[in-house]
N, C-alpha and C positions, 0 to 999 in steps of 0.2 A: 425854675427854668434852668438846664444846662445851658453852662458857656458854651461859646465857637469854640473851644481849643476840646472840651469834653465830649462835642457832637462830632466834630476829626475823628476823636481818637474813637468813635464807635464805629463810626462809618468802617478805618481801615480794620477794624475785630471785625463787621459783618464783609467786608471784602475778605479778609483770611480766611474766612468761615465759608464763604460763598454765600453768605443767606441772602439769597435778592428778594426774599418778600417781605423780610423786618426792615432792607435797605429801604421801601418804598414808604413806611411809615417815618423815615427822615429826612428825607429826599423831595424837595417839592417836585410836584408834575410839571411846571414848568422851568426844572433847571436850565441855565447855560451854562458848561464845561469847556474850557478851551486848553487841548493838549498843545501848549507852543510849539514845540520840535518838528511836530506833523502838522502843525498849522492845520491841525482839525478842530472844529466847533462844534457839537452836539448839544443840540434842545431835546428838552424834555426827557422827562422819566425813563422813557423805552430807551430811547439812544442813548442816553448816559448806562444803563445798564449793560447794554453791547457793546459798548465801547470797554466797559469794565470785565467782558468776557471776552472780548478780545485778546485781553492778558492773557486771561484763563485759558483762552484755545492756544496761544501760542509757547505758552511754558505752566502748564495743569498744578504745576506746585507754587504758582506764582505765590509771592507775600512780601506783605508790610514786616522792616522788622529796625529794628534798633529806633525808632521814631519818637523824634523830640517836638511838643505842640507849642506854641508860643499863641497866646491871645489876644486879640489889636481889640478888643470891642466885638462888633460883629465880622470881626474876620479872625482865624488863626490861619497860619502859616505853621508847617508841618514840615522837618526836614527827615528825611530817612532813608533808608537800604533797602533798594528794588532785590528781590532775590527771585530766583527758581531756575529751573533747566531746559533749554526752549527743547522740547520735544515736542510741538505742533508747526499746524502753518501761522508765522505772522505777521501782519501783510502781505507783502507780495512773495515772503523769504519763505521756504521749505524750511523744517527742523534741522537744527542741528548737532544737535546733542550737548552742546555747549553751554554753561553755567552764567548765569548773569549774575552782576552783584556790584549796583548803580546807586552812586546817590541823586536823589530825587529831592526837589522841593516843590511844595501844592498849596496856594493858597484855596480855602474855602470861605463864603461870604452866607452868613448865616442872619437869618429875621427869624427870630422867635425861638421855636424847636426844627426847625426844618432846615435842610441845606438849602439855597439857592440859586448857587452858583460856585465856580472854582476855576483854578488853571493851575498847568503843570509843565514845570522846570525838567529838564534832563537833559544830559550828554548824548544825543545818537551816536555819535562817533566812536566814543568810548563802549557802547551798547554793539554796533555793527564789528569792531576789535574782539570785544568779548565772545560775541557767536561766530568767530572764523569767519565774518564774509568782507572782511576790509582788513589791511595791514594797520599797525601802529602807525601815524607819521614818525619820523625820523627824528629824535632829537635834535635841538640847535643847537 
């Protein structure tokens, strides 16, 4: 049986990869994923997946990268660098040609070989700076 911190780090290779069909043999059909930032919650399989192409539609080169896995038991926690160039729509935001490059934390909570569930850490602010649609606040 892989560890939670080995099932992470396959999950983010089959996200780099785009494989949503090997995703689905990790993945239980009943996940809960909660992205904090957007205070969105997606159940099950199908939603976790569009949520996860979501990225994909909003910056096509999206990817996991420099990612360190720490394992609690049935949870690891993954810290890492959002990357890609939003050349799509995401969410409500048009493209902007603009490069992302975020760090991210994600817990995943894993029974057996299968994901869960998970939730995920990030700076919007620092994301909305990055693609030109908000200024820096101002140093103090």
């Amino acid at each position: 049986m892989a560890s939670a911190a080995e099932l992470h780090r396959t999950a983010h290779d089959l996200f780099n990869r785009r494989d949503w069909d090997a995703m689905r043999a990790l993945v239980a059909d009943d996940i809960e994923y909660t992205d904090h930032p957007r205070a969105t919650t997606v159940r099950g399989f199908d939603e976790f997946v569009a949520f996860l192409q979501s990225w994909v539609t909003g910056m096509s080169d999206a990817r996991i990268d420099e990612a360190r896995y720490h394992d609690a038991g049935g949870v690891s926690v993954a810290q890492f660098r959002g990357r890609g160039v939003n050349d799509g729509q995401f969410g409500p935001a048009n493209a902007t040609g603009k490069a992302l490059d975020l760090p991210f934390c994600e817990l995943l909570r894993v029974d057996g070989d299968r994901i869960r569930g998970g939730e995920l850490y990030y700076d919007t602010m620092t994301m909305l700076v990055q693609f030109g649609l908000a200024e820096a606040p101002a140093a103090a």
